[in-house]
C-alpha positions, -999 to +999 in steps of 0.1 A: +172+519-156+197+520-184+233+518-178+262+536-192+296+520-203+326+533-194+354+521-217+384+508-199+418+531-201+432+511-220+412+498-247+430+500-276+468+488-282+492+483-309+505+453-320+534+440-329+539+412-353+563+392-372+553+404-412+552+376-432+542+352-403+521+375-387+529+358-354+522+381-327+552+391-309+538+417-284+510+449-275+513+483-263+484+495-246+470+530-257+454+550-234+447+577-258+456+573-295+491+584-298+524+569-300+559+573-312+585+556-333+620+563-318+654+555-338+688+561-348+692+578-383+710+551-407+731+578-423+733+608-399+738+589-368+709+610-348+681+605-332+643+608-352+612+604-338+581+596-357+543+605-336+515+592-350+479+590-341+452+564-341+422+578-360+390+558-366+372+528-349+370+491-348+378+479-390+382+515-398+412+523-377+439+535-392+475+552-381+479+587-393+516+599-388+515+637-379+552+646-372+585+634-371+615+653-348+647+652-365+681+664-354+697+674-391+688+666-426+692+632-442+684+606-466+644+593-461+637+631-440+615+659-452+635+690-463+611+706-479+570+717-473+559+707-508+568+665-495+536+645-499+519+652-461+541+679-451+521+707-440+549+727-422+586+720-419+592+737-387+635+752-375+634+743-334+666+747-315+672+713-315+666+707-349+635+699-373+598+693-368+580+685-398+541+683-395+519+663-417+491+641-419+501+614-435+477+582-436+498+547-430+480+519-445+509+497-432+533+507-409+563+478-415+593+483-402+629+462-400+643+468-364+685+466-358+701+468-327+724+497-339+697+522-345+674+514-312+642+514-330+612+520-299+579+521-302+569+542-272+535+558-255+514+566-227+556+560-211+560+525-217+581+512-244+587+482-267+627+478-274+616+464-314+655+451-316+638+422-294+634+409-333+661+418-353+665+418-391+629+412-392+602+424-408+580+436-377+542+453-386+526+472-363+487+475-362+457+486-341+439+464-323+406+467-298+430+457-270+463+438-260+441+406-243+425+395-272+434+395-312+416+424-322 
């Protein structure tokens, strides 16, 4: 009799780890492969969030980025299709959505209390200003219990 395995629902997560020490700091379980970046625009003062997606499996996972909600125009944001990954740079009533797919070969980010930077999915959240004015990278891993 053969037997079928059933992955558990939460068997991939992303971690996140100090950059240069690549001390592990904490893990968000994904039950599917999505996930946000939430934050407070440096110049504008509005909020931005940035979806991405998990594509791939075990050594071949990677994070794709495939939108990011904007409030108004600024420094670092698309304004325009022709930006490299921007498929579509969509008006909404409550501002922007520009959609891409945009591969992230490392996703490193400095986290500051002033501009709330969240990683968020599946709703549960990591407040990244745990570790400010530090270099935090976030990677996939198999799961949050073990190192990969």
């Amino acid at each position: 009799m053969a037997l079928a395995f059933t992955a558990p629902a939460h068997s991939l997560g992303l971690e996140v780890r100090e950059a240069r020490t690549s001390e592990r700091l904490d893990c968000l379980p994904l039950s599917d492969r999505a996930f946000s970046l939430t934050f407070i625009h440096s110049v504008s003062q509005t909020p931005v969030e940035d979806v991405y997606t998990l594509e791939g499996e075990g050594s071949e996972r990677q994070l794709v980025q495939t939108a990011e909600h904007f409030v108004t125009h600024g420094q670092g944001l698309p304004s325009m299709e022709d930006e490299p990954g921007v498929s579509r740079l969509e008006h909404t009533d409550t501002g922007f959505v520009a959609h891409m797919r945009r591969p992230i070969s490392k996703l490193i980010i400095r986290a500051h209390p002033d501009f709330d930077n969240t990683l968020r999915a599946d709703g549960r959240r990591i407040d990244l200003t745990n570790w400010p004015d530090r270099a935090l990278r976030i990677e996939p891993v198999g799961d949050c219990k073990s190192n990969r």
